[in-house]
C-alpha positions as a Markdown table, in Angstrom:
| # | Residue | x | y | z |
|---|---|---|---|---|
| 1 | Unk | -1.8 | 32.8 | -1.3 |
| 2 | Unk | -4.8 | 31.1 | -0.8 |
| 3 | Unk | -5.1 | 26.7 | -0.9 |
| 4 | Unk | -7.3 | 24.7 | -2.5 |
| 5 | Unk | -8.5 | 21.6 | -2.4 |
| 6 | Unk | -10.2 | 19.3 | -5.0 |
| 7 | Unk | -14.1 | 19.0 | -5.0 |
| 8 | Unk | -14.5 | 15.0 | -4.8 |
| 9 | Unk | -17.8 | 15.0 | -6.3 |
| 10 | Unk | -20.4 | 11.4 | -5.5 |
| 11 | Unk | -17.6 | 8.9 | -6.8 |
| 12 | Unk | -14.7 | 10.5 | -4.4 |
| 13 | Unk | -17.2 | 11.0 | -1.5 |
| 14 | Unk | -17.8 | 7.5 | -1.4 |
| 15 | Unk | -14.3 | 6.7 | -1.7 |
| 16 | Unk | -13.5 | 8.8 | 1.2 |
| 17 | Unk | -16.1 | 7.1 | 3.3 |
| 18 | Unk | -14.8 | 3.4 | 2.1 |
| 19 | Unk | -11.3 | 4.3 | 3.0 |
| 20 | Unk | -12.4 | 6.0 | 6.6 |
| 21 | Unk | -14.6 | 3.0 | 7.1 |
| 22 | Unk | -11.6 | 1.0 | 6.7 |
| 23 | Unk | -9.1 | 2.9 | 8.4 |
| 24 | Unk | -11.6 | 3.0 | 11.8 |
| 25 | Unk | -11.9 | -1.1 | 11.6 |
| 26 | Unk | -8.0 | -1.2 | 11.0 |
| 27 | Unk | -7.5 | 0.7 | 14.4 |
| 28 | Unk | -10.0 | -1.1 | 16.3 |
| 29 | Unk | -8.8 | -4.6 | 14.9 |
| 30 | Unk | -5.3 | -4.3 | 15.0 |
| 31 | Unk | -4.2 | -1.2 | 17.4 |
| 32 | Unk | -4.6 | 0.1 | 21.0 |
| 33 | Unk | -4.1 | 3.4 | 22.3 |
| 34 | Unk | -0.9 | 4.5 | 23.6 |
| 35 | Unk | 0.0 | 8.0 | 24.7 |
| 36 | Unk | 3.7 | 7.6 | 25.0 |
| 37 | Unk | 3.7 | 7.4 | 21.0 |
| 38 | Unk | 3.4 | 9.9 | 18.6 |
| 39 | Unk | 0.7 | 8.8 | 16.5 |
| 40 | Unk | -0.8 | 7.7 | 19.8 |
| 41 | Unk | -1.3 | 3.9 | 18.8 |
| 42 | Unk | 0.6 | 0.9 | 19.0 |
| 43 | Unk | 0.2 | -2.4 | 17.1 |
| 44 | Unk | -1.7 | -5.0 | 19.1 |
| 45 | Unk | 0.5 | -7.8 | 20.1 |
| 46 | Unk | 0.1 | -11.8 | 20.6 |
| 47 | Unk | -1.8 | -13.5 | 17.7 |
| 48 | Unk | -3.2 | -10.4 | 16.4 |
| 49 | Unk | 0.6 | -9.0 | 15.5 |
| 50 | Unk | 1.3 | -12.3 | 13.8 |
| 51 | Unk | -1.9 | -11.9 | 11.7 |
| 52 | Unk | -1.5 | -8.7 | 10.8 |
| 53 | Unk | 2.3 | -9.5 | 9.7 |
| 54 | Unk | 1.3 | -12.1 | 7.7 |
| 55 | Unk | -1.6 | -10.1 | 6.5 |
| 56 | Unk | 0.9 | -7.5 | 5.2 |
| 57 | Unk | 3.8 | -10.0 | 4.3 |
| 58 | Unk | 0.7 | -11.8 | 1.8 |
| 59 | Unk | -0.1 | -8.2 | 0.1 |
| 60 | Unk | 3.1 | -7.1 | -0.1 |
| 61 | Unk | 4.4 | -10.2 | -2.0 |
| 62 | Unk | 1.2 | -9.8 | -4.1 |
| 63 | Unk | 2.2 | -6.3 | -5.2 |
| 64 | Unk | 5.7 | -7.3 | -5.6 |
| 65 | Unk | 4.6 | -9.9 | -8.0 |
| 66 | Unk | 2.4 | -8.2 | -9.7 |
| 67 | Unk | 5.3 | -5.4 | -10.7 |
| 68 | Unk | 7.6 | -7.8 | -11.4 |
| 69 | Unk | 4.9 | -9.4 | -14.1 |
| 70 | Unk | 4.9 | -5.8 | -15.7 |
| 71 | Unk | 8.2 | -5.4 | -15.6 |
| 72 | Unk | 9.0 | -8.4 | -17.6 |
| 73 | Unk | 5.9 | -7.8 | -20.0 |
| 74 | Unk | 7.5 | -4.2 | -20.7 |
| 75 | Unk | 11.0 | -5.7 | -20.9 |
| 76 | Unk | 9.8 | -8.2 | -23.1 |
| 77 | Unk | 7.3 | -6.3 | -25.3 |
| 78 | Unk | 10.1 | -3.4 | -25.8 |
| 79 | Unk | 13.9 | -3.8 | -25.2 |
| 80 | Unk | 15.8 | -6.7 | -26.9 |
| 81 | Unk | 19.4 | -7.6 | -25.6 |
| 82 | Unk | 22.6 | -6.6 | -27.2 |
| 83 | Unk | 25.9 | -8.3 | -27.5 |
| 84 | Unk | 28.8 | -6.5 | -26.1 |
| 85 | Unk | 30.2 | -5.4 | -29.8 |
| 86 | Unk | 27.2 | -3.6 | -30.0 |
| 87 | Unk | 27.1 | -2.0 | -27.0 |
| 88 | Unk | 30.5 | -0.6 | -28.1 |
């Protein structure tokens, strides 16, 4: 069978090339080489591993609250509690 892939087109090329441009300054900020690993890098330690923790920590929370906002908007916008006779 053969594979295919999709055809990114302008838009997705450039895409590509932001995230790879990204990627290459992530490595080269926050990781060093390291054979014994399998990916062959290892997270830089000292006060770059603290910033990149609380780098991550600060996005993560963001995206947490940010699902937890639509979460409540859908809750809000379309269920409506019961009591338990109705549940029943």
């Amino acid at each position: 069978m053969a594979e295919y892939k999709i055809k990114p087109g302008k838009i997705g090329k450039k895409a590509i090339n932001t995230y790879k441009n990204i990627e290459e300054r992530f490595k080269e900020t926050f990781l060093e080489e390291d054979e014994t690993k399998e990916g062959g890098y290892r997270l830089k330690t000292g006060k770059t591993e603290k910033a990149v923790v609380r780098a991550y920590k600060k996005i993560e929370d963001g995206v947490t609250g940010a699902y937890k906002k639509v979460e409540n908007a859908f809750v809000d916008a379309f269920l409506e509690k019961t009591d338990d006779e109705e549940k029943k």
